[in-house]
N, C-alpha and C positions, 0 to 999 in steps of 0.2 A: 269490841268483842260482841258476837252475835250470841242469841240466846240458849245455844248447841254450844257454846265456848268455843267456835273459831273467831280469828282475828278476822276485822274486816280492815279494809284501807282503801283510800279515795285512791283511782286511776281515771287516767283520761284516754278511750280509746280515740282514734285516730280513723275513719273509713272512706279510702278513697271511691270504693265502688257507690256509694249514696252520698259519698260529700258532705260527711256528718263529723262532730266532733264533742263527743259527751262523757259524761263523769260517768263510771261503774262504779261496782265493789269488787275488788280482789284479794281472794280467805288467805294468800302467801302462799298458797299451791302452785311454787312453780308450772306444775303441768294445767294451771287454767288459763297461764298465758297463752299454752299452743292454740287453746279452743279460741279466747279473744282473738286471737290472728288469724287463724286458720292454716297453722304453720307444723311444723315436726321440729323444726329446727330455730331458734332464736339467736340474732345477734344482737348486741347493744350500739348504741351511739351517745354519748353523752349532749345534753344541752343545759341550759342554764337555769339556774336554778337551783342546784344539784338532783337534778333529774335526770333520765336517761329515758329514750326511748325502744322498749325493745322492737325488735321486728323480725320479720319472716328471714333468715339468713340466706336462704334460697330463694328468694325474691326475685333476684334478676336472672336465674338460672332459668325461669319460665318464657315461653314463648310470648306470650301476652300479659299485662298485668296492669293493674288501677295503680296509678303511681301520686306522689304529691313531691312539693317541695319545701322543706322547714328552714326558716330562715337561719342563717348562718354556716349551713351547710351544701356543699355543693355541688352533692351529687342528688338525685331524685331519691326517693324512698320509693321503694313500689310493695305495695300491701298493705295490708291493716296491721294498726300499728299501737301498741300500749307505752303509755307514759309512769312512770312510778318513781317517788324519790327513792335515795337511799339511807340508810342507818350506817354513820361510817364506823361507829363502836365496833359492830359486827360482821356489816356488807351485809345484811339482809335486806330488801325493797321494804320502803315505807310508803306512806301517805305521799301521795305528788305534792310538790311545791308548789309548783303551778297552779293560778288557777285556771279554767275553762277558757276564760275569755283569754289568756298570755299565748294559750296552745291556739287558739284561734286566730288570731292577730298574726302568728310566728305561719300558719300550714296556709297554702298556695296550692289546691287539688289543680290538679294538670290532663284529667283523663288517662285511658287506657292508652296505654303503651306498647311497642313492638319491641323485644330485645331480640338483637341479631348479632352474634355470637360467631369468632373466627378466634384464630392464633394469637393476635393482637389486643384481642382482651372482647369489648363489647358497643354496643353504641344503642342509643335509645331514640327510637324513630314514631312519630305520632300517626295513629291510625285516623283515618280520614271514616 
């Protein structure tokens, strides 16, 4: 708890655009995940640990995007991306399991991405 009496909690953001991978603080304001991403909308993925990564839910809906890959998973993540465990008493986000070095080990930046989008769903194409 910070000295204002919010909660603090260790996260690990995720950034593909500098290919970075660093512990924050996050007060449990939902809406300060959207700012860590840079998103409006967040989806989850779970990984191990009992962690979950959130991320931009409209990620692949953009024309171009900084994407990565997290082991075990097999589709691309595209955007910046928060790690946080959870509190299953509740379902509130806790302190990540994870440490720094597991999310590091696990993420595979891939660069910026082309999504090309038709009936059939989507495909992800590397910009040269």
């Amino acid at each position: 708890i910070t000295q204002n009496g919010e909660s603090k909690m260790k996260a690990i953001l995720i950034n593909p655009i500098d290919n970075s991978v660093k512990e924050v603080d996050y007060n449990g304001d939902y809406k300060q995940i959207y700012t860590y991403i840079d998103a409006t909308v967040f989806g989850l993925v779970d990984i191990p640990n009992d962690d979950s990564i959130f991320i931009d839910d409209e990620g692949l809906f953009k024309d171009t995007q900084h994407c990565f890959l997290f082991k075990g998973i097999p589709t691309p993540l595209c955007g910046k991306a928060l790690v946080l465990g959870i509190d299953h008493k509740t379902g509130d986000s806790a302190d990540a399991n994870s440490t720094i070095q597991e999310i590091r080990e696990s993420v595979t930046f891939i660069g910026t991405k082309r999504i090309n989008h038709s009936e059939h769903g989507f495909t992800i194409e590397t910009i040269n």
